[in-house]
C-alpha positions in Angstrom: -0.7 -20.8 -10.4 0.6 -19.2 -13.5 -1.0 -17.9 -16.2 0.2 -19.0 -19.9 0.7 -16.2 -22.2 -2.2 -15.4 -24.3 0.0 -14.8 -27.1 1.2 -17.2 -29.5 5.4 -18.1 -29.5 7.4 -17.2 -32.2 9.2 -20.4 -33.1 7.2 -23.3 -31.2 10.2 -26.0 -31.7 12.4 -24.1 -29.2 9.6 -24.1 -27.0 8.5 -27.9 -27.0 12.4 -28.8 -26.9 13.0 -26.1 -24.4 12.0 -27.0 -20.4 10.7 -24.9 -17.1 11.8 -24.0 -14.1 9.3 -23.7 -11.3 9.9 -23.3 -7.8 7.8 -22.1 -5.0 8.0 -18.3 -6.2 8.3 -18.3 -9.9 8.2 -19.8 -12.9 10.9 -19.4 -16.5 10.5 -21.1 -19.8 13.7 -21.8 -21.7 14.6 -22.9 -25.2 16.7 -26.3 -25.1 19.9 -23.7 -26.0 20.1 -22.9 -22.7 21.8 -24.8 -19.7 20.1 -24.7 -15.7 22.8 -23.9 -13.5 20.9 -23.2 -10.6 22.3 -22.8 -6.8 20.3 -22.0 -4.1 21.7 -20.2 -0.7 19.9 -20.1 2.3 21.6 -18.6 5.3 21.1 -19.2 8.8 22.7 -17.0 11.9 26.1 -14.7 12.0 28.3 -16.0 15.0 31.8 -16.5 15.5 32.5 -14.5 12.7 30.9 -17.0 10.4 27.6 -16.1 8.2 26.2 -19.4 7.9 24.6 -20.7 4.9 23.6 -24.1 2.9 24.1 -23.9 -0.4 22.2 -26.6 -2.6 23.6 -26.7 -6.2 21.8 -28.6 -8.8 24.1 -29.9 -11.5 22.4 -31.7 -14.7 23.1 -34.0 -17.2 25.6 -36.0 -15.2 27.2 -38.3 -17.1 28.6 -40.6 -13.9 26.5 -43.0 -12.5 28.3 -44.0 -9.7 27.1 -41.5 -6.4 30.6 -42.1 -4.9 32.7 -41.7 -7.9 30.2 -38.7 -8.4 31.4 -37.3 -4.9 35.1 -38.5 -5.8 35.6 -35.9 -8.6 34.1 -32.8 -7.1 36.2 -33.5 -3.6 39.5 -33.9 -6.2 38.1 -30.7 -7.1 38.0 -29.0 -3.8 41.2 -30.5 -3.1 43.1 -29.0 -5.6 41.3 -25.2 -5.2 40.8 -24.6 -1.4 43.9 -23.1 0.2 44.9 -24.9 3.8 42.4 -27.6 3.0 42.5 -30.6 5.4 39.9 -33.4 5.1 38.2 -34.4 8.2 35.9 -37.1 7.4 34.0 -38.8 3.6 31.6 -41.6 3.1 28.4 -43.2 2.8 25.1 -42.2 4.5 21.8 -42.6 4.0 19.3 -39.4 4.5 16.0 -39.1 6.6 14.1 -40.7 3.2 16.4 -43.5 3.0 18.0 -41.4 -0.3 21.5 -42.7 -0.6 23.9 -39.6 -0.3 27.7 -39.1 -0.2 29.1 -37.0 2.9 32.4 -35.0 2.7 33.7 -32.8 5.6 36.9 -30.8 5.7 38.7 -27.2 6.7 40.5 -24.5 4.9 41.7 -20.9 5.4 40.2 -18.8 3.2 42.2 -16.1 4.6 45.1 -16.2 7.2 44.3 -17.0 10.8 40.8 -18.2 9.7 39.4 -21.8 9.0 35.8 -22.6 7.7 34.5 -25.9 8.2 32.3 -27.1 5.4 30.2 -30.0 5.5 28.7 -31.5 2.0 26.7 -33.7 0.8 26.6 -35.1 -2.3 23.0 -36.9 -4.2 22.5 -38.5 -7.5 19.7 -39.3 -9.1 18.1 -39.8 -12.8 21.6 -38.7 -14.2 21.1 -35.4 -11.8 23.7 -33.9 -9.1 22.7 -32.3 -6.0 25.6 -31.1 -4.1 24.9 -29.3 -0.4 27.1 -27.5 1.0 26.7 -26.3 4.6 29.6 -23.4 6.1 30.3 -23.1 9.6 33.3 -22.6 12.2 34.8 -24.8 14.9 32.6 -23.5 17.6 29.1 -23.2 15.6 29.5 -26.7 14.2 29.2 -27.4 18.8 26.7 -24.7 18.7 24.5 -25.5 15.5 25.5 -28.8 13.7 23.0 -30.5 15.2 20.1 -27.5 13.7 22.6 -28.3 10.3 22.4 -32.2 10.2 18.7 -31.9 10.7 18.8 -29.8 7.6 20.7 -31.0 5.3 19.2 -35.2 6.0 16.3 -33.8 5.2 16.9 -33.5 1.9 14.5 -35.1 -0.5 13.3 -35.3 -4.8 10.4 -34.8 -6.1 
């Protein structure tokens, strides 16, 4: 548990318009000036040449409200950025909690001679984007895509 500061803050309104962020490790009070932009990486095992990590980004303040025109707009995105991109698969799914999600998996070659598969996975809710984003190769997605699926359905608010 955190302590609050014993000292009073200097301009209260930025405070009681501001918000917190509290995780499992720490805790930040912000004025409402600022913006959360927070992405979390985890990473799992090296192999195949591949470090492999999830990446959960949390986007705010999201002004679609559709979760598949939602997905729609960041896989334009991706699209247009990742060199060699090739879409393998998109659409519907429902994770472990029954939380409706948007999947999106496709290739690219971030360098010559070298694809990275990335699987994603795309949430809404309360006007609030969660985007996972899970990086492996070829043979890892054999060798550890079941380890990832497990992982990333697991997902869940609140």
């Amino acid at each position: 548990m955190f302590k609050k500061p014993s000292h009073k803050p200097a301009q209260k309104k930025e405070i009681s318009s501001g918000y917190t962020i509290l995780n499992n490790r720490f805790a930040l009070q912000f004025p409402g000036t600022w913006e959360d932009k927070t992405v979390y990486t985890f990473e799992g095992p090296e192999e195949d040449g591949i470090r492999h990590n999830i990446w959960v980004t949390i986007e705010s303040n999201v002004e679609v409200p559709d979760l598949e025109r939602y997905a729609q707009m960041n896989i334009q995105a991706t699209e247009s950025e990742l060199q060699g991109y090739r879409e393998l698969k998109q659409g519907p799914l429902t994770l472990a909690n029954r939380q409706p999600a948007y999947e999106h998996l496709y290739r690219w070659s971030p360098v010559e001679n070298r694809e990275v598969y990335q699987r994603v996975m795309y949430v809404l809710h309360n006007n609030t984007g969660y985007i996972l984003t899970a990086t492996f190769s070829k043979k890892t997605w054999k060798t550890l895509g079941t380890e990832v699926d497990r992982i990333l359905s697991s997902f869940s608010i609140g």
